[in-house]
C-alpha positions in Angstrom: 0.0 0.0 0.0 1.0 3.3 -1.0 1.7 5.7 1.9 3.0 9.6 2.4 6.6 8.5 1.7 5.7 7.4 -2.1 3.4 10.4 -2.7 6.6 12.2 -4.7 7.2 8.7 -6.1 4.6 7.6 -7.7 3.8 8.2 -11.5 4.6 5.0 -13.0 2.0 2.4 -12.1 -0.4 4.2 -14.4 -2.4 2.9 -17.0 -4.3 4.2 -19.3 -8.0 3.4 -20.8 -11.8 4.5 -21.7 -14.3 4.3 -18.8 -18.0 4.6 -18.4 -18.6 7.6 -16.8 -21.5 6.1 -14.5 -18.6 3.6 -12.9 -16.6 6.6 -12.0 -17.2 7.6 -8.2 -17.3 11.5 -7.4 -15.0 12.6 -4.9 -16.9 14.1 -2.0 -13.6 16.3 -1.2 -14.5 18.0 -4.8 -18.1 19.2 -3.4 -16.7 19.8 -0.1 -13.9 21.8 -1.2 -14.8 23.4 -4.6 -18.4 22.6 -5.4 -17.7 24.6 -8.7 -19.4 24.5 -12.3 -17.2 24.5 -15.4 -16.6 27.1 -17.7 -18.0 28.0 -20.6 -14.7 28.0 -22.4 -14.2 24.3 -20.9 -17.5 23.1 -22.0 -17.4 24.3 -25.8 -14.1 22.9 -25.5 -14.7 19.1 -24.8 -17.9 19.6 -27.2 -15.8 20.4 -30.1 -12.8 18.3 -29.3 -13.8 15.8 -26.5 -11.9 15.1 -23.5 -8.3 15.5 -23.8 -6.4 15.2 -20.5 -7.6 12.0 -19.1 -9.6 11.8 -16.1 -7.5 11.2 -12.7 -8.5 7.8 -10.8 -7.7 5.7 -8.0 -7.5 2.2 -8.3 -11.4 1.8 -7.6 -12.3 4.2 -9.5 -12.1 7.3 -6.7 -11.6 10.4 -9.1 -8.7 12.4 -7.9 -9.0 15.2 -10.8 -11.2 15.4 -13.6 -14.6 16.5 -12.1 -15.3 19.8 -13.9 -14.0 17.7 -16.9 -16.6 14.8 -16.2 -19.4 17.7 -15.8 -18.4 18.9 -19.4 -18.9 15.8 -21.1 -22.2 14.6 -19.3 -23.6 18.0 -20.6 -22.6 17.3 -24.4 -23.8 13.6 -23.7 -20.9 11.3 -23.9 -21.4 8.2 -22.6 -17.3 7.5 -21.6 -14.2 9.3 -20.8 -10.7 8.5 -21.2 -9.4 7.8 -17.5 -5.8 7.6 -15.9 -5.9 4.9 -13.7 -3.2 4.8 -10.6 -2.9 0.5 -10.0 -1.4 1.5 -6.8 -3.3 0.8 -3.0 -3.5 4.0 -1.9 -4.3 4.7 2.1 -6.8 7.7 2.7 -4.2 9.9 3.8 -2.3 9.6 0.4 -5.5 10.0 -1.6 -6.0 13.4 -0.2 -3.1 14.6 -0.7 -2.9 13.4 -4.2 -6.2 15.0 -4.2 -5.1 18.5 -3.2 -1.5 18.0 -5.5 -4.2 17.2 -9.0 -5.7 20.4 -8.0 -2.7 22.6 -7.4 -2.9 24.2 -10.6 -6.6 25.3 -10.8 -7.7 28.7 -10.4 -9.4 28.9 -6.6 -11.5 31.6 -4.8 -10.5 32.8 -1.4 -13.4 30.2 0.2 -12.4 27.3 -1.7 -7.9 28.1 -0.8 -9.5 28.3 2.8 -11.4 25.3 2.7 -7.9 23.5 1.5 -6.3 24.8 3.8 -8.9 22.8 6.6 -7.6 20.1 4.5 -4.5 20.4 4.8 -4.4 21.0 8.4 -6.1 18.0 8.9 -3.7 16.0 6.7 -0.9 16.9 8.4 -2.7 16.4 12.3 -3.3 12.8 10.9 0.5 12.8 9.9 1.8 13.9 13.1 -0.1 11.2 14.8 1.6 8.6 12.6 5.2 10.3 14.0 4.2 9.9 17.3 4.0 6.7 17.6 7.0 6.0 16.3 8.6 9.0 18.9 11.4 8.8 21.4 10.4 7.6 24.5 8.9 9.3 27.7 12.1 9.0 29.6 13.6 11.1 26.3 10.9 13.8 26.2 11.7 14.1 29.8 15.3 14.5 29.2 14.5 16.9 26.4 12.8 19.4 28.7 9.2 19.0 27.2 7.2 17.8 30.1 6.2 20.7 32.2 2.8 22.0 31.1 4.1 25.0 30.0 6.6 23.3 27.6 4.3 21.1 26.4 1.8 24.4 25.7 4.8 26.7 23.9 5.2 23.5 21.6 1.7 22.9 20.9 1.5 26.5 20.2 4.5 26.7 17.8 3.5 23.2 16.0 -0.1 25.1 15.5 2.2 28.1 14.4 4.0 25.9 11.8 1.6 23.7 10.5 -0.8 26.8 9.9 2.2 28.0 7.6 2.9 24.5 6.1 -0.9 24.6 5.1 -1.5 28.5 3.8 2.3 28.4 1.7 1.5 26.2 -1.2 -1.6 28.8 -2.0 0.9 31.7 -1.4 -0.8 32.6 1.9 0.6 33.6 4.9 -0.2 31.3 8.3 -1.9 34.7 9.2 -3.7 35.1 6.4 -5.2 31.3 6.2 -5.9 31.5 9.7 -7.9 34.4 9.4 -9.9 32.5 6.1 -10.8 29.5 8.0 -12.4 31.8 11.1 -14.5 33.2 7.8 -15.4 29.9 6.4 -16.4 28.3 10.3 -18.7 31.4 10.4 -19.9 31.0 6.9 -20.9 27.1 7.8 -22.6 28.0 11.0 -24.6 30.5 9.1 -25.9 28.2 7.2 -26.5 25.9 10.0 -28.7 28.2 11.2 -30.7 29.0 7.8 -28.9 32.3 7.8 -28.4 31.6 3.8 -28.1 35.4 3.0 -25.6 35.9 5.5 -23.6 33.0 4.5 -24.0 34.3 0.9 -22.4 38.1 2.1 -19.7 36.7 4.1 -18.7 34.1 0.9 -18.5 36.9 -1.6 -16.7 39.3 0.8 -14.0 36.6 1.6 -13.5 36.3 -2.0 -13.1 39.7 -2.5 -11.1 40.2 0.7 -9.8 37.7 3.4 -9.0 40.8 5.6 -12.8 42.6 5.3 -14.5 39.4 6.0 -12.5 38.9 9.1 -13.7 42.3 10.2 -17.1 41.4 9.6 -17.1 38.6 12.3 -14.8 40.1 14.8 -17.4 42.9 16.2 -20.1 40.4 16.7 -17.8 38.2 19.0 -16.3 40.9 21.2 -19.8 42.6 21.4 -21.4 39.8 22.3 -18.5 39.8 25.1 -18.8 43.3 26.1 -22.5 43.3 26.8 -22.4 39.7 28.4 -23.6 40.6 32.2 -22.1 39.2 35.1 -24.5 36.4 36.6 -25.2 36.2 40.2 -23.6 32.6 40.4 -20.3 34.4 38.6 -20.5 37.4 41.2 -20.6 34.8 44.4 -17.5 32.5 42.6 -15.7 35.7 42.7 -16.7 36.0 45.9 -15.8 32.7 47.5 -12.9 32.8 45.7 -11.6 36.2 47.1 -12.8 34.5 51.1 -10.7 31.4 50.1 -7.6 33.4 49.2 -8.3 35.5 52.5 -8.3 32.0 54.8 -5.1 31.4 53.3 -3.1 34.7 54.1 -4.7 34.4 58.1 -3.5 30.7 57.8 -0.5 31.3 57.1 -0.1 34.3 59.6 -1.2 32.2 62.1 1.4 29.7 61.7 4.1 32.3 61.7 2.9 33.6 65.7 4.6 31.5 68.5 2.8 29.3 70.8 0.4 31.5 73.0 0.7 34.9 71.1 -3.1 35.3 70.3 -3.1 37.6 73.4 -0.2 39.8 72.0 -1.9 43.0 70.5 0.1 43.8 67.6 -0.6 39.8 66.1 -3.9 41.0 66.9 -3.9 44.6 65.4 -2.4 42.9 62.1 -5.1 40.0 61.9 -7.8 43.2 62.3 -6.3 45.0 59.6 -6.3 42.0 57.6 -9.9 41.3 58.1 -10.7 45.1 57.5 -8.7 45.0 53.9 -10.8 42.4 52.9 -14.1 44.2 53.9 -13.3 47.4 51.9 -11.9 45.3 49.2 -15.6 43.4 49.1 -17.6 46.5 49.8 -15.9 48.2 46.7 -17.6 45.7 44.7 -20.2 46.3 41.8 -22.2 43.6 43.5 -22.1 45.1 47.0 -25.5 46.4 47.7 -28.5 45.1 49.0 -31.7 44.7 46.4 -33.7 47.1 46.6 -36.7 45.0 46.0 -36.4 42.4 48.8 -33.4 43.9 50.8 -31.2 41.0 51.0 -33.9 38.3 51.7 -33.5 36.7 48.9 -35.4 37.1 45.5 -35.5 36.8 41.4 -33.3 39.7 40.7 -31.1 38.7 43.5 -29.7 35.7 41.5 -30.0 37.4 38.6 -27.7 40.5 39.0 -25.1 39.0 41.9 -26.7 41.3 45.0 -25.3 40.0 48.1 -27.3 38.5 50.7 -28.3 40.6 54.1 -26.1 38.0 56.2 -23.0 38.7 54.2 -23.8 42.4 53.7 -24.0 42.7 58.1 -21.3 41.0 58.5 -19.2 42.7 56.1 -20.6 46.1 56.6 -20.0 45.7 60.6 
């Protein structure tokens, strides 16, 4: 079986014959990736002179390049097609990427560079799963410095770094740049999830005219949509517990810094007070420190709603 290593190698298990076009199989990539209609150019061409450059096929059949061409001559009604047949077993990994290679020298869109870029990304995630397992071992990662978590998160992030530019290159892209296309075409695909067709349409035709204006077209929704997000009352009483828990600690570890029998000793005292009375000001300074004016700290619907603390903790605070 044919695998990444022979992808530059292989070319001469080829051959060469006339196919029925309805025993050719379409290549979902194509509709995934391109979903494109031929020219009119093409189309007078392979009327007037029939299919030239033979269709691209796997060994069953898979065509690998060839589909605007196999379009073309359905249209003008011919029956067959003259096919180049690879006799090699091909894995899937090597069939996309002999997928993407027959197609490196059509002319692409912005949405359909991005959407090979996808490809490509996920090519080579496959591919680096393959090198993994045959990887030093643990004990030589560990040697090698890359076990701490923050390690392990620079690499991740410089691998995501590279393999972005590894992917976006080949269409003369920056890692930037492709980045920036696949954030358009993840919002384009959830718009149309959500029957949003026309706004899928804009955000298409503005990628292909501009990967940068597109991006801008999705970037004030998100940090809007950040902006205006209120704090809950459940997120105002983690911060809360959190900023108690972090107190407890500090008097903990006061405490464990007084000799035996110093609680009567006024200055340990004095400090734990002003410890206790930092706190206080820090929690009355709070948005969320306020009683509602509604049910005055007893506890109602807006309580939860907007974080206003509870009469307990507003006495004891307050006091």
């Amino acid at each position: 079986m044919a695998t990444a290593a022979d992808v530059k190698t292989l070319g001469s298990n080829f051959t060469e014959e006339t196919l029925p076009i309805s025993k050719l199989k379409p290549n979902p990539l194509d509709a995934k990736i391109y979903d494109d209609e031929p020219s009119a150019d093409l189309l007078q061409s392979i009327e007037t002179h029939g299919v030239l450059e033979p269709i691209l096929v796997t060994k069953n059949l898979l065509v690998l390049a060839g589909h605007k061409r196999i379009k073309c001559a359905k249209k003008v009604g011919m029956k067959e097609v003259p096919c180049r047949i690879c006799q090699d077993e091909l894995d899937e990994l090597v069939e996309k990427e002999w997928f993407l290679a027959s197609n490196s020298q059509r002319v692409k869109t912005n949405t359909q560079k991005a959407r090979e870029i996808k490809l490509r990304l996920e090519i080579e995630q496959a591919r680096a799963k393959e090198r993994m397992a045959t990887r030093r071992s643990k004990a030589d990662e560990e040697e090698a410095g890359f076990t701490s978590e923050e390690g392990n998160g620079k690499v991740a992030k410089e691998e995501k770094g590279r393999a972005l530019d590894f992917a976006s290159q080949p269409l003369g892209w920056s890692g930037r740049t492709g980045e920036k296309a696949l954030a358009v075409t993840e919002a384009i695909d959830e718009a149309v999830e959500a029957g949003h067709v026309k706004k899928a349409e804009k955000l298409v035709q503005t990628l292909n005219d501009s990967v940068d204006a597109a991006h801008r077209l999705i970037k004030p929704t998100r940090k809007k949509r950040e902006r205006t997000e209120p704090e809950s009352g459940e997120a105002a009483m983690q911060a809360w517990n959190k900023e108690l828990e972090r107190f407890t600690k500090k008097v903990d570890a006061l405490l464990e810094e007084l000799p035996e029998g110093a609680w009567a000793g006024a200055s340990e005292l004095a400090i734990l007070k002003g410890q206790v009375r930092a706190v206080a000001e820090t929690a009355k300074s709070w948005r969320g420190f306020k009683l509602c004016p509604e049910c005055k700290g007893e506890g109602c619907a807006k309580c939860r709603k907007t974080g206003f603390v509870p009469k307990k903790i507003y006495e004891q605070i307050a006091s």
